[in-house]
Structure formats: C-alpha cells, structure tokens
C-alpha positions, 0 to 999 in steps of 0.5 A: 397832575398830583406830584408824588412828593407832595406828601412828604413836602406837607409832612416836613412843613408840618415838622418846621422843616426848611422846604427843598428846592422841589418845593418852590419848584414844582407848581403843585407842591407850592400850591398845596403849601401854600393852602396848609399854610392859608389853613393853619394861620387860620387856625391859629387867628381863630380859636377853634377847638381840635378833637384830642387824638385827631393829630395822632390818628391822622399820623397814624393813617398817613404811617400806614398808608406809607408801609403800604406803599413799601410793601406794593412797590417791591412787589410791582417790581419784581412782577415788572422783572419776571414779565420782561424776563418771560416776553424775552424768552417769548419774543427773542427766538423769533427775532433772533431767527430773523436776523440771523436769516438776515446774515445769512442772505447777505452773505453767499458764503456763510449760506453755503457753510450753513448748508454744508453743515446741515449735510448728514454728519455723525457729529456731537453738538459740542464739537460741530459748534467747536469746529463751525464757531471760527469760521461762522464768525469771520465770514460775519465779520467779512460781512460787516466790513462789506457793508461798512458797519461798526465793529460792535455790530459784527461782533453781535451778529456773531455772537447771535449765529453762535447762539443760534447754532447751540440751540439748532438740534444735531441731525440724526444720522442714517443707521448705516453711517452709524455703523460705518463710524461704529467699525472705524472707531473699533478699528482705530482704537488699538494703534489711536485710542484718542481718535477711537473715543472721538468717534465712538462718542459721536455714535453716542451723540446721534444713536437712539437710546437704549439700543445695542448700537449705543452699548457697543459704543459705550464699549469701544468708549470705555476701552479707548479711556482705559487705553489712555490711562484714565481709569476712573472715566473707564470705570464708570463707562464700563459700569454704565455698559454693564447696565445697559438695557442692550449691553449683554453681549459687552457686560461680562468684558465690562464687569472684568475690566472695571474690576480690573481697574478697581484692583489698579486702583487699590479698591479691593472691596468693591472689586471682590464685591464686582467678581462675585457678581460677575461670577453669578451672572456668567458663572461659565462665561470665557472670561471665568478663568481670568475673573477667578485669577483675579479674584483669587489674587485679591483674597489672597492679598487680603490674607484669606488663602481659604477663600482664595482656593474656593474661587479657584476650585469654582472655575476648575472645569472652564478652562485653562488660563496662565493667569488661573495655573500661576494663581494656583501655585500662589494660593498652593504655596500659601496653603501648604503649611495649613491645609496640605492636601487641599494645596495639592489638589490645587496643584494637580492640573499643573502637573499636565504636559501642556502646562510651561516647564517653569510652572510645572517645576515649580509644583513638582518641587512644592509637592515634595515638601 
C-alpha cells in the first residue's frame, strides 16, 4: 500500500531538507527514498544531459496536482457531513421509537401516564409538554435505578421521552369538549382573566382553522389580555378577530376595543383611521354610539372641532348613549364661539327629559350664552 506522505517526503529531499521521523519509519517512504536517491547518484556518475524545462514542468504538474487535492478534499468533507446529517434524520426517529417504547414496557407506571395523556384533553402542546416533563422523567429515572444503571443512562432516556413527546402530534378534541371549555373560558373571564386566556387558548390549539369556533376563541383571548392590562397582545388579537374569515359576529366588539386601546396608547392617527373603518362596516351597528363618542374625542383633541360634530351628527339617529350627550356638550362648548347655530343643534337632544340633570344643566345654561 502507498503511503500518503510519500510525495511530500520526495519533495523535501529533493530541497535537501533533513527527512522526519516518518521518513525512516514508514517502509514505503524509505524505499521510495531510497530508489531517488539510487536514481540520482546515477545521474550525477553519469553525464546524461537533462531536457531544459523538464525540472520546472514537473514541478508544475506536482503544483497542480496539490491545488486539486485542495480543492476535492473540501468538497468530500462537506458531501461526508451533509450524508450523515441526512442518515440522522432518516434513521434516528425510528430508533428513538424503539427505545422509548422500550422505557415504556420497563416501566408499568410510565405506560399508564402515557396512556393518561392520550385521553381526550383540550390541551395546547406547549403546556401538555410543560405539565407531563416533571413526572416523565422521574418515573425513567425510577427506572434506572431498578435496573441499576448509570446516571447518564437515565438522563438520555429522559432526554429522548422528552423528544419523543414534542414531536407527538396533540389529539383533536371532539367539537362538544370545545365548546364546553369555549363556555368555561367565557364564564371565568370577568372574575380570572388568567385562567379565561388559558382556556381559550387551548381551543385555539385543537380548534379547526377558519372556523367561528376559533374566532370566538380569539375574542375571549383578546378580552382576557385586555383585562390583564397587556394591551398591545389585546390589540393585535382583536385585529386578528376582525379579520377573521368567521369573525363577523365579533368584528364590530373588536374594531372598538382596539381603538380603544390605540386611543390609551396615545396612537391617534391609527385609531381615527380604525373608527372610520368600523363606521363603513357597521355604519348602524350597537356599538355606533360609543364609536362616535370616541371618535369625536380624539378629533376634538387633535383640535378639529368641525370634524368632531360631523362624526356626531352621523351617529345622531342610532341611539343614545352617556359617552355620545357628554361628547355633544364638549364639541358644543368648542363650537360656541365659531360656529353657533351649528353648537346648538348639538345641543338639542340634551334638552330631553330623559337626559341626567347635570348634563341637561349644563346646556340650558351653554345655550344662553
């Protein structure tokens, strides 16, 4: 067999550089050193004429057969690599159920927590993992100990349950479960927001896509966020229910709770932008009073009192509302001095019986200025 440093031996005797240790060692490089050797004290006894050039063309082409050795090696490695890396994803699932099924024979216990879990549970995956890793692996580890092996045994055992649970699909509940916890998220949310958001979130994990089921899960989701004061999770889940493919029945609730939100957030523009598109949608809907308000504020804030009373004088004939006769007063008060006759038209259904004394004061006493 040729040895792979026999080349680079030659090359530095032929530079009179001191052979290594390799060298005198390996049986081949010896011999080949001594042939060149053999060779070239013949040369040198023998006058024999060398071609001009040979000496450099033969360099040349031991130069070029080294950069090609440079450039396949690379090239096999990284083949080698991404070979193995393809025979791990092919062969590693099945072993790893072989020995995981493995565990779970050894160990009566941990059989009947796997079959535990497999009943049928409104369970998001993240959490079932997060409920299930604690006592998956103590019970290996139980196992391991029985049979008296090494610590780093048990703990790749675990490790390897633990994986094979995460790539374990979650079990679709039956529709009826999914309403059943729907209705218990619903009903835990005014008094425990948290556990309202956990339960509407483990709909969203079994529920079937595009569904009314899944927007009135995102709903309950959005609220129980908004309820504990995280506003911009609130927001994007109430945008998300307003465009939802089901989301109709929720969208109109929706658009008016992020706008809200954008108004706490001191996001005017967007929330101007979001009630005008709320208006164009629901243009009669039963949140139209309190969108008016709304929207009347922000203008008014942002120092356009016109606009202001044109929102108002759109929602005029959808009903009444606290929010929509106080507005009314704000954006009369702001009108007065520029626009009278259009303030007190603003302040005409203020006048009615049915409107609190404070406020229907208030205009009484505006309107005689």
């Amino acid at each position: 067999m040729r040895c792979h440093q026999t080349e680079r031996v030659l090359m530095e005797d032929a530079q009179n550089i001191a052979p290594n240790e390799h060298a005198k060692l390996c049986e081949t490089c010896a011999e080949a050193l001594l042939a060149v050797r053999t060779a070239r004290l013949v040369l040198q006894n023998h006058e024999i004429v060398v071609p001009p050039g040979s000496k450099r063309r033969a360099w040349q082409a031991m130069e070029k057969k080294q950069r090609r050795k440079e450039i396949v090696l690379p090239i096999f490695a990284f083949s080698a690599s991404f070979a193995a890396v393809a025979l791990f994803y092919l062969v590693a699932p099945s072993a790893l159920h072989q020995e995981t099924h493995a565990v779970e024979q050894s160990n009566p216990q941990l059989e009947q927590t796997r079959l535990v879990e497999k009943k049928p549970a409104v369970v998001q995956r993240e959490r079932m993992l997060e409920l299930t890793e604690p006592r998956l692996e103590e019970s290996v580890i139980e196992v391991g100990v029985e049979q008296n092996t090494s610590r780093k045994a048990v703990e790749r055992n675990a490790k390897l349950k633990r994986i094979a649970a995460k790539a374990k699909p979650v079990h679709k509940t039956s529709g009826p479960d999914l309403v059943a916890t729907l209705e218990a998220a619903k009903d835990a949310l005014p008094s425990n927001a948290p556990r309202a958001a956990e339960l509407a979130e483990r709909v969203l994990g079994a529920a079937e896509k595009t569904t009314i089921l899944e927007a009135e899960a995102l709903a309950v989701l959005a609220d129980a966020e908004r309820r504990q004061q995280r506003h911009p999770e609130a927001a994007a889940l109430y945008l998300r229910v307003a465009d939802h493919p089901a989301g109709g029945p929720f969208a109109e609730e929706a658009l008016l709770q992020r706008a809200l939100i954008l108004a706490q957030l001191e996001n005017t523009i967007e929330a101007i932008a979001l009630l005008e598109l709320a208006e164009k949608r629901f243009a009669s809907g039963p949140t139209a009073p309190e969108r008016a308000a709304l929207l009347a504020q922000m203008l008014l804030q942002s120092g356009d009192p016109q606009a202001a009373a044109d929102a108002i004088e759109r929602a005029s004939n959808v009903g009444r509302s606290m929010k929509l006769l106080t507005r009314r007063l704000e954006v009369a008060r702001a009108l007065s001095a520029i626009q009278p006759s259009r303030a007190h038209a603003l302040l005409e259904p203020l006048l009615d019986a049915r409107t609190p004394a404070s406020l229907r004061a208030e205009a009484e006493l505006l309107l005689k200025q």
